[in-house]
C-alpha positions in Angstrom: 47.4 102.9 33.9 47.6 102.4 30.3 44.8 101.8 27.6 44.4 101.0 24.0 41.7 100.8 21.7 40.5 97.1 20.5 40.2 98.0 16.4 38.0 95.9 14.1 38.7 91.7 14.3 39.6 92.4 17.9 43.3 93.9 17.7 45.0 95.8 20.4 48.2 97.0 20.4 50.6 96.4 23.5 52.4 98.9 24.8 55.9 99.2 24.0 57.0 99.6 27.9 55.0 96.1 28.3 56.3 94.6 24.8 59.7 95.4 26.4 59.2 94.2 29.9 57.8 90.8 28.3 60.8 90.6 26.0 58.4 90.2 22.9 59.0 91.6 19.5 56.9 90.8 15.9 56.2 87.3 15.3 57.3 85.8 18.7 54.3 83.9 19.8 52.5 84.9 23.3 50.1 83.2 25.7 46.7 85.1 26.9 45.4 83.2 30.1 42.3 84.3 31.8 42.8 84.0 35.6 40.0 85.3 38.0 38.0 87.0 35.3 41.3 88.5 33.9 43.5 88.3 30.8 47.1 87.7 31.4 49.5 88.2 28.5 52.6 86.3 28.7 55.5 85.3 26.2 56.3 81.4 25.4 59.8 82.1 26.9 58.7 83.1 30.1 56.3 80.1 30.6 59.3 77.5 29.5 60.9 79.3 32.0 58.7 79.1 34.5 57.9 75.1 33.9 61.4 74.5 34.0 62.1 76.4 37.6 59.2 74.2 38.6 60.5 71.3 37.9 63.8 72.5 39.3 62.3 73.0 42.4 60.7 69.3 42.4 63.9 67.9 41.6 65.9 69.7 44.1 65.6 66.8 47.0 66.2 63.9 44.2 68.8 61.5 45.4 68.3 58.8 42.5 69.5 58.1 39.7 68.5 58.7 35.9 65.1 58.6 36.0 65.0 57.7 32.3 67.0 54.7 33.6 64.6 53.9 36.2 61.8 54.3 33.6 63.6 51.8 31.4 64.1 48.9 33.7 60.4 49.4 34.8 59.5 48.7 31.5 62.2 45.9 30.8 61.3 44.1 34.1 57.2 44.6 33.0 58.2 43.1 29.3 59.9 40.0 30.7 56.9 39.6 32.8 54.7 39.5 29.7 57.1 37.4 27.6 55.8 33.8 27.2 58.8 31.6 28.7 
């Protein structure tokens, strides 16, 4: 177990082994999270890399096409709809 001491304004100090395990050095930004009454620290980096497994993993089964491409003829076919003729 490790423990600090929370110094006036509410600093800690992480500890190197977890500074290193988080891949976080000076000026990176992290991410505290409270989950089930406790505080999670996390980097940005992992958390992007999280999301982006995520959506990997809902992606996976996708047999369509560009799905920017779908959003855009959605819209196209929804503006000629509108479109006095």
């Amino acid at each position: 177990m490790n423990t600090a001491i929370m110094s006036q304004g509410g600093r800690v100090v992480v500890p190197k082994q977890f500074r290193e395990k988080l891949g976080v050095k000076a000026g990176d930004e992290v991410i505290w999270t409270e989950v089930d009454g406790q505080i999670v620290l996390t980097s940005r980096r992992l958390q992007l890399e999280q999301a982006r497994r995520f959506f990997d993993q809902l992606m996976a089964d996708y047999q369509g096409g560009s799905l920017a491409d779908e959003l855009i003829a959605e819209r196209r076919t929804e503006a000629s709809r509108e479109s006095p003729a």
